[in-house]
Structures are given as C-alpha cells and as structure tokens.
C-alpha positions as CSV (number, residue, x, y, z in Angstrom):
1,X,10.1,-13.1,-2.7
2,X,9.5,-12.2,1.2
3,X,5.5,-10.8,1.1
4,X,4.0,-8.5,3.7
5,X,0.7,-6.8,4.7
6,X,0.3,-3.3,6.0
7,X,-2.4,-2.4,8.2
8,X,-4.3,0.7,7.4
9,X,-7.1,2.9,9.1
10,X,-9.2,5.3,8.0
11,X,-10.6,8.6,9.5
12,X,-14.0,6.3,9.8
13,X,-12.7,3.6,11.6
14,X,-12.5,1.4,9.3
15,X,-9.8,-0.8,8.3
16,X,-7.8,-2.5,5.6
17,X,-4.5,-4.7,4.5
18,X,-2.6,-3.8,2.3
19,X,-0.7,-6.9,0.4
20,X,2.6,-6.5,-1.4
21,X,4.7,-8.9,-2.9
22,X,8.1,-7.3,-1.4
23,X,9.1,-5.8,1.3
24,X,9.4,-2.5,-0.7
25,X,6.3,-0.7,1.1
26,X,8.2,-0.4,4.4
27,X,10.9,1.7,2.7
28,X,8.1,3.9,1.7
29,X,5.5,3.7,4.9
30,X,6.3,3.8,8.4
31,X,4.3,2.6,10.9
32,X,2.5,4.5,13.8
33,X,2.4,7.5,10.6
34,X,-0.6,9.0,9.6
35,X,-0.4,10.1,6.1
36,X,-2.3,12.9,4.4
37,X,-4.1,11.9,1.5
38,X,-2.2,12.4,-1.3
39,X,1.2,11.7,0.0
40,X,-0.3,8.2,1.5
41,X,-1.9,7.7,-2.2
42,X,1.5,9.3,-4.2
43,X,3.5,6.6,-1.4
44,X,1.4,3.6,-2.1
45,X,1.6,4.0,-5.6
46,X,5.2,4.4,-5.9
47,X,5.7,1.5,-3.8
48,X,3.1,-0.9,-5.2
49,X,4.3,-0.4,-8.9
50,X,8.1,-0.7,-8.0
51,X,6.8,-4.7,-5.9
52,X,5.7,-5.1,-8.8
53,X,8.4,-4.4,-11.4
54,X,10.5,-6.3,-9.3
55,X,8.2,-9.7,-9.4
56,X,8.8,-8.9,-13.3
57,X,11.9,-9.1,-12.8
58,X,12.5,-11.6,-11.2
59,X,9.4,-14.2,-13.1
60,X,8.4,-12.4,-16.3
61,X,5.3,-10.5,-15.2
62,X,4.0,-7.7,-13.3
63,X,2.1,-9.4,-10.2
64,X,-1.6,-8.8,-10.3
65,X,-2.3,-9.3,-6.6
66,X,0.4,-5.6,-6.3
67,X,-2.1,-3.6,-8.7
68,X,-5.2,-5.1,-7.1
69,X,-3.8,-3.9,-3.9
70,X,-3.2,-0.8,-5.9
71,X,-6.6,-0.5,-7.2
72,X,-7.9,-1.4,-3.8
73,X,-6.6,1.1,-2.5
74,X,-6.7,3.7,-5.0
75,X,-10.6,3.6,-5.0
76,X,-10.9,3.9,-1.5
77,X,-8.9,7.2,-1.3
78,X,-10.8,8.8,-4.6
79,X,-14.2,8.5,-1.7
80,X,-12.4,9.2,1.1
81,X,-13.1,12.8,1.4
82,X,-10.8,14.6,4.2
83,X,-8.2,13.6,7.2
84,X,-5.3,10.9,6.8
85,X,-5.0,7.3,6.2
86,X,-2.5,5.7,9.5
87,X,-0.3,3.3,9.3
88,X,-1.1,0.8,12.1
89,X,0.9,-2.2,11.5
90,X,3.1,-3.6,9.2
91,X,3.1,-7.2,9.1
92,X,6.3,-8.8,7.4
C-alpha cells in the first residue's frame, strides 16, 4: 500500500507528521488549508480509521502505526486550546 506523511502546524509554531498507511488523508485534507479544530480532528479521524480498515482489508488487521497517528494526534488537539491546525505539506 502507497504510505504518506502530512505536515501539520499548530497555532504555537510547532509542528508534526502525520503517518498514514494510504493515500486516503489527501481525499480528506488539502494542503495550504488551515482547519478549525474540530473539523481538522472530525477529518483526521474519518480518514485515519478508513487507512486503516483498508490495511484490514487488504492483510487481516487494523494497522497500529494509523491509530497511533490517530492517538497522536488526537491528544494534541484535546490541549490545543483555540485557532486552527494547517495543512503545510503533504508528502506522498
């Protein structure tokens, strides 16, 4: 299956990547976007769970590197306490 990273930043300046086993959080992300809070949460979500339903689908299992990624990112938005999360790259 075809991975890819997306780059995020935060209001703070800081940084992250986002892995995915697909190429499934480009359908729901665009890049250059800055995303509100809970539609970049409600997004990454969708998008992370459907990667990886189709890794089950494909081998058998769910992938765990999808819902750390999920997790990851999850935990960072529930501190995160006001403006967006953008989109800087994303990195197929």
């Amino acid at each position: 299956m075809p991975e890819m990273h997306v780059r995020l930043r935060r209001p703070d300046g800081t940084t992250e990547r986002v892995y995915s086993p697909s190429l499934v959080l480009a359908e729901y992300l665009e890049e250059g976007t800055m995303y509100p809070l809970d539609d970049f949460g409600r997004r990454t979500r969708a998008a992370l769970t459907e990667a990886s339903e189709r890794v089950r689908a494909k081998y058998g299992f769910p992938c765990s590197r999808a819902a750390a990624s999920l997790a990851g990112v999850e935990a960072r938005l529930a501190r995160q306490t006001g403006g967006g999360v953008l989109v800087e790259a994303i990195e197929r």
